[in-house]
N, C-alpha and C positions, 0 to 999 in steps of 0.2 A: 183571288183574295179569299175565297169560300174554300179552297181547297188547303190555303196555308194556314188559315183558323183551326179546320177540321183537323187537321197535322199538326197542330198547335196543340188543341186540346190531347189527341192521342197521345203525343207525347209526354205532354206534363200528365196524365191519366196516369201509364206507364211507370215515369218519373215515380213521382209520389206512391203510387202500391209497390216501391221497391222492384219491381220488373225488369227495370230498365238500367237501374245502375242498385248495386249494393249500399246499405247505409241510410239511405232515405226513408224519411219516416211516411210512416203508409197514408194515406188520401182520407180525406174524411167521408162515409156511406154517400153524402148528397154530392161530392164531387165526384164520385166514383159512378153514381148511378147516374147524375148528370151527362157524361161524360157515353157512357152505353148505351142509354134509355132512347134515343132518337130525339128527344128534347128540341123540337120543332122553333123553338126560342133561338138558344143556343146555336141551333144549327143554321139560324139564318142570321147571326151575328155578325157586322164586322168590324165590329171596333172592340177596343175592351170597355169602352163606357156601354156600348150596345150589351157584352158579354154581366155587365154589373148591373143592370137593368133586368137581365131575364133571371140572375141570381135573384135580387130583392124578389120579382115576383113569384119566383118557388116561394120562397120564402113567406113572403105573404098568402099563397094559398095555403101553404101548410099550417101558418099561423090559422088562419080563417077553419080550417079542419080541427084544429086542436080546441079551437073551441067552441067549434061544434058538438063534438065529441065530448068533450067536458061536461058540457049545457045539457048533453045526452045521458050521461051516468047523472050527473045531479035530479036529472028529472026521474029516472028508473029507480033511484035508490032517495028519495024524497022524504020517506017516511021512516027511512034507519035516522034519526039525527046524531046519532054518536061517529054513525061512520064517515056519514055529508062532515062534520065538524074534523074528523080525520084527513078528508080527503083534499080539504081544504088546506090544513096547515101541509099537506105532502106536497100539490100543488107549490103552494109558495115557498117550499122546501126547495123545489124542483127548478121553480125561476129561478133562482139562487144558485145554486148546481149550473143549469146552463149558462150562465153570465159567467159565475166563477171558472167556469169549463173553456171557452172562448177567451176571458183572460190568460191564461195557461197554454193556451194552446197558441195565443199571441200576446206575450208577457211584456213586451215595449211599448211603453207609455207612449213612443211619438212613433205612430201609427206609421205614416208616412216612409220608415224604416225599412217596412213590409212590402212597398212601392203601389204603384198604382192600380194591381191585383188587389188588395186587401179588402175592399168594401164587398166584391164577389167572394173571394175567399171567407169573408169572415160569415158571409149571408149560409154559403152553402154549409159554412160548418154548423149554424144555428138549425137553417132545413134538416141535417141529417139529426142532430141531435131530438129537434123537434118531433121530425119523423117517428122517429124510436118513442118516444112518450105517447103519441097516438097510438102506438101500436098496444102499451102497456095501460093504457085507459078503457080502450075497447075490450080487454080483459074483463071488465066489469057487465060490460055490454054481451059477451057474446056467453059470460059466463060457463056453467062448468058441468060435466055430466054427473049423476045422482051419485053417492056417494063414496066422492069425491074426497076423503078425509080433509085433505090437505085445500080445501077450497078456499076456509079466511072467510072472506065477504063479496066473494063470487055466488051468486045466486045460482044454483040447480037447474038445469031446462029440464024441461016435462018433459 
């Protein structure tokens, strides 16, 4: 069973990055890296409720990451309030974006359509999206070398 999941996933990996067959629309980052990563979840999976279970909880660490991260720039940049007041409408700019982004990416109202993959599917595609915004917050956080023209409201390291 462990061997025809693992075969399962390689293939729809494949599938989906266009690999495998022409035409298919490429994988989303968190499927793709799910899929590579040795994802210790996943790879003891064997069901697809078991496989939609270790999606939510990517998904929930990364959530739990992203607003850590968050909670990390607002603390570091505390005392800009124009840009906290920026960073805040970008943010919920950005929820926005990622709902509207997962609509589009699965535009039929009766989900069900999608079949019994969709609640994994839809988790991994939120995780990678996700992912990607952590990456672009910690830009705040890891900030930028001296002069840096083009830095914005990246703070300098010493």
């Amino acid at each position: 069973m462990k061997r025809s999941i693992a075969m399962w996933v390689v293939v729809s990996a494949l599938a989906m990055s266009g690999v495998a067959t022409a035409g298919t629309a490429p994988a989303s980052a968190a499927t793709a890296a799910s899929a590579s990563s040795g994802d210790t979840c996943m790879d003891h999976a064997q069901s697809q409720a078991d496989m939609t279970g270790c999606a939510m909880k990517s998904l929930d660490a990364a959530d739990k990451e992203l607003n850590q991260v968050y909670q990390q720039v607002l603390r570091k940049y505390a005392k800009d309030t124009v840009f906290i007041a920026k960073l805040k409408t970008a943010q919920k700019a950005w929820l926005a974006f990622r709902d509207a982004e997962l609509a589009a990416r699965y535009p039929d109202n009766d989900k069900s359509n999608y079949g019994s993959v969709y609640p994994m599917c839809a988790d991994n595609e939120l995780e990678g999206l996700t992912r990607k915004r952590i990456e672009e917050l910690r830009g705040w956080l890891k900030g930028t070398q001296e002069g840096d023209v083009c830095a914005g409201s990246y703070q300098a390291n010493s």
